[in-house]
C-alpha positions in Angstrom: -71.5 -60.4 -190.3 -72.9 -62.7 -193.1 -71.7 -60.1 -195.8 -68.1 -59.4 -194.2 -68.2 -63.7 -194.5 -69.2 -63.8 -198.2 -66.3 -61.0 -198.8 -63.9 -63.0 -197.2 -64.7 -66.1 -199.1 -64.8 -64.2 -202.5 -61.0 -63.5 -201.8 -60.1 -66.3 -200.8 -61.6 -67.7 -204.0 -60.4 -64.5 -206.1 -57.1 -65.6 -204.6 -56.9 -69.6 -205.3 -57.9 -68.7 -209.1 -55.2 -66.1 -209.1 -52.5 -68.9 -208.0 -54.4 -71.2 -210.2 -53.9 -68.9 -213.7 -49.8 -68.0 -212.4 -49.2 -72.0 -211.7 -51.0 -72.7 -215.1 -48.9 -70.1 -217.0 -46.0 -71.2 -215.6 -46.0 -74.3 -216.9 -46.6 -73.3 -219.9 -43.7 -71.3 -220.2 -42.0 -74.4 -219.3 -43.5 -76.8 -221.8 -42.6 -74.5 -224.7 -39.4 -74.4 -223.9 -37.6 -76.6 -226.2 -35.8 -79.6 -224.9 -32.6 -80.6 -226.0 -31.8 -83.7 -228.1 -30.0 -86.4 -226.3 -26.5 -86.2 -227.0 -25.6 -90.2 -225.9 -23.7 -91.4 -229.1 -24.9 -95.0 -228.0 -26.5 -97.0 -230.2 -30.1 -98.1 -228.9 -32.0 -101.3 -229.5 -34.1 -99.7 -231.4 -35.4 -96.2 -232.9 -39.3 -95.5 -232.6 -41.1 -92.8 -234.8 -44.7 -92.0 -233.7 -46.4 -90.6 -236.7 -47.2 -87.0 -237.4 -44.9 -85.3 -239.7 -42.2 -86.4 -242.4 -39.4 -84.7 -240.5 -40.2 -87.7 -237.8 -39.9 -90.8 -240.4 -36.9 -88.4 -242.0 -34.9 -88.5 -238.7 -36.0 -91.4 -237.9 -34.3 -93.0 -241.2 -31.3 -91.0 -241.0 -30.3 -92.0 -237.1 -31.3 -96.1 -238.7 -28.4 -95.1 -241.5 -26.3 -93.8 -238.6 -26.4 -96.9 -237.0 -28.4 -95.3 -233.9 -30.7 -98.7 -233.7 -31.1 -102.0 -234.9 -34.4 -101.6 -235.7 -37.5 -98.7 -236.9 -40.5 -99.2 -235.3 -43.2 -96.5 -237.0 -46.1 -96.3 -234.5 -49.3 -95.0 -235.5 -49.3 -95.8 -239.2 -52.3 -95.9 -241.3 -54.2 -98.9 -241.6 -54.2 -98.3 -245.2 -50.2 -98.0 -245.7 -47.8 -100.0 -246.0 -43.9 -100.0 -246.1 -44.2 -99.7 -249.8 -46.1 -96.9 -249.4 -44.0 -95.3 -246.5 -40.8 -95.8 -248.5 -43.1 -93.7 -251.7 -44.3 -90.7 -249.2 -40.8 -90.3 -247.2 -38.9 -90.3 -250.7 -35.7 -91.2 -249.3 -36.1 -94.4 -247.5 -33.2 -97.0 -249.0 -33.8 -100.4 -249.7 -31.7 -102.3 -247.3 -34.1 -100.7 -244.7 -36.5 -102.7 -245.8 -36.0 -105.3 -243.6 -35.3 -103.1 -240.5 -38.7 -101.2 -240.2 -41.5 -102.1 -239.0 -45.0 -101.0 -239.0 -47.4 -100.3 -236.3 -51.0 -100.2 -237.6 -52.9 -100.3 -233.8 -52.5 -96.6 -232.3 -54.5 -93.5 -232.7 -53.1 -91.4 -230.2 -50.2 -91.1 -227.9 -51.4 -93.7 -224.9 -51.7 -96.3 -228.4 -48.4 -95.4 -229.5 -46.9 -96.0 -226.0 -48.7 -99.4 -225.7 -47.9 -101.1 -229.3 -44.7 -100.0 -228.8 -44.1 -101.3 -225.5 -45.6 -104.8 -226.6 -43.3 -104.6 -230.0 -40.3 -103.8 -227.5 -40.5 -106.5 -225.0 -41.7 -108.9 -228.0 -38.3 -108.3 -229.3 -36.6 -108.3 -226.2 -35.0 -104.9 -226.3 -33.8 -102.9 -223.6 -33.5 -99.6 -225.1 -35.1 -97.3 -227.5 -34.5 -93.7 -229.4 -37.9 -92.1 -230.0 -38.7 -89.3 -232.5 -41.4 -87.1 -232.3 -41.8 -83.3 -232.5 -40.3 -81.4 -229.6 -43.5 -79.9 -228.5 -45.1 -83.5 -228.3 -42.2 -84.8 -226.6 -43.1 -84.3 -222.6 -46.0 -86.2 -223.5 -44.8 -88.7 -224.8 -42.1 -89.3 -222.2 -45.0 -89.5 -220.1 -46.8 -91.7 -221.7 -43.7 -94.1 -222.5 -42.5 -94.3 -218.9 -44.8 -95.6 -217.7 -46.1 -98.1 -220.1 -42.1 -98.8 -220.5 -40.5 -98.4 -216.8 -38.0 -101.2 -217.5 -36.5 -99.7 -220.7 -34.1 -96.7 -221.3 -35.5 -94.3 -223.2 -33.6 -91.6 -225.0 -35.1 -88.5 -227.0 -35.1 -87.5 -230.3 -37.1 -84.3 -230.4 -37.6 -82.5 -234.2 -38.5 -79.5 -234.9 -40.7 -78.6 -237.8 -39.8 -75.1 -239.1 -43.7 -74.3 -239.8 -43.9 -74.3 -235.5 -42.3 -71.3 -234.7 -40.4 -71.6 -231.4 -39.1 -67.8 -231.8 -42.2 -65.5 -230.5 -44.4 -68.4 -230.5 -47.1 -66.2 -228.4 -47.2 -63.8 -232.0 -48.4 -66.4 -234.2 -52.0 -68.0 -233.5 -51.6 -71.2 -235.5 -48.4 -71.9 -233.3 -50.2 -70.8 -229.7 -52.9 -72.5 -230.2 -50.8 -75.9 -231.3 -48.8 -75.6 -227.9 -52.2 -74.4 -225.7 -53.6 -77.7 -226.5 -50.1 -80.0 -226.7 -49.8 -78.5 -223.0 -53.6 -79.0 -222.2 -53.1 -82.5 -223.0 -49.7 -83.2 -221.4 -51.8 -82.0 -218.1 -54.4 -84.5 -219.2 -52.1 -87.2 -219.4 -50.4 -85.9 -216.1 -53.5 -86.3 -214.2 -55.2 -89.3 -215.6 -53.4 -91.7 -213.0 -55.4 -89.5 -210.2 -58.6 -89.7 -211.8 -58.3 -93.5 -212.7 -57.4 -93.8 -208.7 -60.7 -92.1 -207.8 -63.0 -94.1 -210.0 -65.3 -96.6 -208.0 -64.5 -100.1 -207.6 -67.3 -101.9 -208.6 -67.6 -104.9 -206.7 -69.0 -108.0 -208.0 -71.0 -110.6 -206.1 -69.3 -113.0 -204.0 -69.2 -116.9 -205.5 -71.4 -118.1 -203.0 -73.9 -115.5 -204.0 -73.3 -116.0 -207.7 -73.9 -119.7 -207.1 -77.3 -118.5 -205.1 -78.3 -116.3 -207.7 -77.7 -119.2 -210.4 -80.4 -121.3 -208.7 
């Protein structure tokens, strides 16, 4: 009886895991396959490059020239660079952009470039934004931007870099494991609200018992 019990549970488990690994590939298929750019010819507020790759600040320059946004907002930037510096590394930056981008000095990662942004935005009072980024770090940073950004429109920009293979992406291990981990962290970012939800409120004492434990 016990060992017909412990063969049942092993499928069971042997099962779950199965649907588990099939759910998991699944999206992945999904996540690499390349989104589409926007195609809304209205201009935004603004244009927002997260930094990453000189095809970003590139596109990003080219839809300010187009008249795509008012303003560039480059998030993520080096703490040691400055616009003199960004106009020397992207080689074609004009001057008359000068006064139309802005630096962003405070992110490391994708949750910091949602948040600066979002405080640069509603500092400025803008109700709409283009952002650039790579195409395979796109879904997260929708993600990450809708939510720290509900009450602004948000159209994509995706790039993409020729040196990430989209063609037979599986064949190439520099590429697979690039996506593998984009999509590992998408699901990160996917599931953080759940986990934050489950962390333990910690209580602190009441003011009459801080006003006891004061005495």
């Amino acid at each position: 009886m016990a060992l017909v019990l412990v063969r049942n549970t092993l499928r069971t488990v042997a099962v779950l895991a199965a649907g588990c690994c099939l759910l998991w590939l699944g999206g992945l298929v999904w996540f690499v396959t390349p989104p589409a750019a926007d195609t809304r010819a209205t201009p935004t507020d603004a244009i927002v490059v997260l930094t990453g790759g000189s095809l970003r600040l590139q596109s990003g320059i080219d839809l300010l020239r187009e008249g795509k946004g008012r303003k560039l907002f480059v998030s993520g930037v080096n703490q040691q660079v400055d616009l003199e510096d960004l106009m020397r590394i992207s080689g074609n930056m004009p001057d008359w952009a000068l006064c139309c981008v802005i630096l962003g000095h405070r992110a490391d990662n994708t949750f910091g470039n949602a948040q600066e942004t979002a405080q640069w935005i509603r500092a400025q009072g803008f109700r709409s934004l283009r952002l650039v980024t790579a195409w395979y770090h796109m879904p997260r940073s929708l993600l990450e931007f809708d939510r720290a950004l509900p009450e602004i429109d948000i159209v994509a920009h995706p790039v993409f870099p020729d040196q990430v293979r989209q063609e037979h992406w599986w064949a190439q291990r520099g590429t697979a494991a690039l996506l593998v981990i984009e999509y590992v962290k998408y699901l990160g970012a996917l599931s953080r609200p759940l986990l934050q939800w489950r962390e333990p409120i910690v209580v602190g004492p009441s003011e009459p018992a801080r006003a006891e434990m004061r005495r």
